[in-house]
C-alpha positions, 0 to 999 in steps of 0.5 A, a space after each residue: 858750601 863746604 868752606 876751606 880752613 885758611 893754611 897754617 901761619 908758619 915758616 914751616 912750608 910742611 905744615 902747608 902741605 900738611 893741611 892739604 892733605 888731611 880732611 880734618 884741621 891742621 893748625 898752628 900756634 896763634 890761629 884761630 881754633 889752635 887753643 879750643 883744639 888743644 885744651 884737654 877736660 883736665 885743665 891741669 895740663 895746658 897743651 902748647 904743640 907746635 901744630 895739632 891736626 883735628 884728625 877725621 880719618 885714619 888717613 888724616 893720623 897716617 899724616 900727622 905721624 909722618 909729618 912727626 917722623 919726618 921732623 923728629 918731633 914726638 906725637 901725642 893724641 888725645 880724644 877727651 883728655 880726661 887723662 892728659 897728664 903731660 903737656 904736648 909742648 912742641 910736639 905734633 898733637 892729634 886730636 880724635 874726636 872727629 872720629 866718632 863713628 858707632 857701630 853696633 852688630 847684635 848678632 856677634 854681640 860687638 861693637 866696633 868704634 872710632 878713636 873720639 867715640 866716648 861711653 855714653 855714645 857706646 851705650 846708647 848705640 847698644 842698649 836697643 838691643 839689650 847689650 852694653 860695653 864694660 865701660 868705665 864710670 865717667 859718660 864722657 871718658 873716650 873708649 880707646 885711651 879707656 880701654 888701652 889702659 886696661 879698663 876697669 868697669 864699675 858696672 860689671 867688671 868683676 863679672 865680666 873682666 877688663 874692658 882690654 880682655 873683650 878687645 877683637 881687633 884694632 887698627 893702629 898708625 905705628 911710627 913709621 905711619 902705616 895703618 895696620 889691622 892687629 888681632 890676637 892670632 895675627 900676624 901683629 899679635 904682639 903689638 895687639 898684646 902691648 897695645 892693651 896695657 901700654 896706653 898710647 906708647 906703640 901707636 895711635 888706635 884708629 878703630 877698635 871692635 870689642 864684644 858686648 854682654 847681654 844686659 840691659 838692667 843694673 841693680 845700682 846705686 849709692 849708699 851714703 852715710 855719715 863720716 861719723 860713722 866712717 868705721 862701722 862702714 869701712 869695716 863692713 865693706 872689708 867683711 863684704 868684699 871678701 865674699 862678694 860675689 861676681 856679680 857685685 862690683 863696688 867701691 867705696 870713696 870717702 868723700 869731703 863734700 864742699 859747700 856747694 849749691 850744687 852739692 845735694 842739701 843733705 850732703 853739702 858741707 859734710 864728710 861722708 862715705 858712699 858705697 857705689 854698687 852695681 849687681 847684676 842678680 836679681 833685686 832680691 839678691 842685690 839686697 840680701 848682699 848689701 844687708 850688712 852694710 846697710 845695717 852697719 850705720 844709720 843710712 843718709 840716702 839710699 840710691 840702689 834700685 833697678 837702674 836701665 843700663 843706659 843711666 850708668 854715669 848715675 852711680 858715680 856721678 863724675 863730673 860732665 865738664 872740664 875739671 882741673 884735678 891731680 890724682 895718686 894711686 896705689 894697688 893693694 892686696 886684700 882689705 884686712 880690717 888692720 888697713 881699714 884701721 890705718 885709713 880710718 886714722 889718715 881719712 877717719 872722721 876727725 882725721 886731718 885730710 886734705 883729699 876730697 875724694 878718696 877711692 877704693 874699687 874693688 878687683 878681683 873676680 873675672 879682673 883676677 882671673 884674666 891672663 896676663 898672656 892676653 894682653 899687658 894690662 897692669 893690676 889683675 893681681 890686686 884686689 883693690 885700687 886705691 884712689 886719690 883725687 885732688 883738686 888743682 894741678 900738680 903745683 897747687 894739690 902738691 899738699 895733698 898729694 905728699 899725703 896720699 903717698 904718706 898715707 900709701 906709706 903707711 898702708 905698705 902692709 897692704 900695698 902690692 907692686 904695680 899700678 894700672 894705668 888708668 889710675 895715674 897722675 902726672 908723677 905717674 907716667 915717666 920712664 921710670 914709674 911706667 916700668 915700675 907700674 907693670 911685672 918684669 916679665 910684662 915690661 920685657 916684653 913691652 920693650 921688646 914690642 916698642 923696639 920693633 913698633 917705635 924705636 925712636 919712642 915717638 910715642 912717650 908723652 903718655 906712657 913712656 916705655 923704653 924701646 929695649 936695647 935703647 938710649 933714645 929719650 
């Protein structure tokens, strides 16, 4: 017996007629479901919308858009919300993790995904075939904010390029509430080309198809050393990445573990350093390239070994549940031993660090040789993305986070203009960063698209990019 949700408790007589139209839920706020609904993995931003509509179909999306357009009100939509940044107060929310639909096709190599589906479901659905996605380093991440970022693996990214660069064909609900089917060659290419790179800021992706690479076994894992011996490492890391091959996509994170049951004996209480490693040669080439750093200092534990593809989330190992977290991040050109040497002095053993988790990942590769013509992802033309994770929300890692930029400050020698946008924060997503985070000429172009596409900016609480020619907010 399928059992009706009871209708909104609402002035709005809209929201009535709302929630007979979509298939998924409608509600408002202070009914029963209304918070579980809205409540993102990153429990730094608390969404308060003034109704969230559950989406299970395209159709469902069409109608919460419309029902936007139709009050003025902006949309937000969130699958996970690993990356919820900004709140959704009095906005219409769409939530897509009912749209979780896993579609694997072997003989074009592709998968084709609905808007809640997140990695781990990816993986799993291809691995029986020998293939797997350029995913991202968390299980739980949804694919399509994911990829709409740009999408940086850490497993086979400098082999294979952006997850953006495998995209074949998106269905989107624009502003104005249709559904459209863009590809690279249609008649929507330049909304397809803005899609991939301006996050959420031109529409809501309902189903996405990208191709899969034929693998199905990693050479990976984690070398963790002392922090005492941060500098012999980080030296050996910059010396490593300058020649590393394809195949070898890593980074390397200073790490302030806390003293934590669930933090691993050896680790707990410590400051160390993980080098995180994924090889897609043989093991015998895998450890011919990784003998440097593994000479470099005595080594605490070494995780790298043959790995099935389907144990991916293993390397990083990032958290499975909720988290309240905030984060910086910058670009940065190639890594000279002179940054190495102004992190040891920030981050260094002995420094006064007040950032638990702070990242390098390694670019350049097939991430490098992309066009930009392709798509509007931000970042192909650095070597490095340097990471801060900080826990609290924005008020209470406010601290820690004036460090990071002091610290980014002083790596200026090594910063280049940009930054993906995967890889922000809360101070990272308003009009003015957004056109700072992207090249003059991307941005242009991006404007251009979201005047045509949404030209009231219905769509800026997640990357706000000014329709060209506008003074809408």
């Amino acid at each position: 017996m399928t059992i009706e949700p009871a209708p909104p408790q609402t002035s709005d007589p809209g929201l009535a007629e709302l929630a007979a139209t979509v298939s998924g839920v409608v509600l408002a706020p202070g009914e029963p479901g209304y918070t579980e609904e809205c409540t993102p993995f990153n429990l730094a931003v608390t969404h308060r919308p003034a109704v969230v509509v559950g989406a299970a179909t395209a159709a469902d999306v069409q109608a919460a858009v419309r029902h936007a357009r139709d009050r003025g009100l902006p949309v937000a939509v969130m699958a996970t919300g690993h990356q919820t940044w900004l709140s959704a107060d009095g906005a219409v929310l769409v939530t897509t993790r009912r749209m979780s639909g896993v579609r694997i096709d072997p003989s074009t190599r592709t998968a084709t995904v609905g808007a809640g589906v997140t990695w781990q479901q990816v993986v799993d659905a291809a691995a029986p075939h020998g293939l797997a996605p350029l995913n991202g380093s968390s299980a739980t991440v949804g694919v399509v904010g994911y990829t709409l970022g740009g999408g940086l693996s850490p497993t086979m990214g400098r082999a294979f390029g952006w997850a953006a660069d495998a995209v074949q064909e998106m269905d989107v609900v624009t502003a104005d509430g249709a559904l459209r089917r863009v590809t690279a060659d249609g008649p929507d290419a330049d909304l397809f080309w803005g899609l991939l790179g301006a996050k959420g800021a031109l529409g809501i992706v309902t189903s996405m198809s990208f191709r899969l690479f034929p693998v199905s076994r990693l050479h990976a894992g984690g070398l963790f050393f002392a922090g005492a011996d941060a500098a012999a490492v980080l030296h050996a890391y910059a010396d490593l990445t300058a020649t590393a091959p394809d195949e070898l996509t890593t980074s390397v994170a200073l790490l302030r573990m806390p003293p934590l049951p669930t933090v691993p004996e050896l680790l707990r209480g410590r400051f160390v350093v993980q080098v995180r490693v994924s090889h897609l040669g043989t093991a015998a080439a895998a450890d011919e390239v990784l003998r440097p750093l593994r000479e470099a200092a005595p080594l605490l534990v070494d995780t790298v070994g043959e790995l099935p593809y389907r144990e991916f989330a293993s390397i990083h190992a990032d958290p499975t549940g909720p988290v309240t977290v905030s984060n910086r991040s910058a670009l940065l050109g190639p890594l000279t031993h002179e940054a190495v040497g102004t992190l040891l002095e920030w981050a260094g053993d002995g420094a006064a660090c007040p950032v638990p988790v702070l990242e390098l990942r390694h670019l350049g590769g097939a991430l490098a040789r992309g066009s930009e013509a392709a798509n509007a992802t931000a970042g192909r033309h650095a070597e490095f993305v340097l990471h801060a994770l900080v826990p609290g929300t924005e008020e209470q890692a406010a601290p820690a986070l004036a460090w990071t930029e002091a610290l980014v400050e002083a790596l200026a020698p090594a910063v280049v203009p940009g930054r993906n946008a995967n890889f922000v924060g809360a101070g990272d997503v308003d009009r003015q960063a957004v056109a700072a985070a992207h090249d003059p000429s991307t941005l242009a172009r991006l404007r251009q698209v979201k005047r045509a596409v949404d030209p009231a900016n219905t769509f800026r609480l997640t990357h706000d990019v000014a329709p060209l020619g506008s003074t809408v907010r």
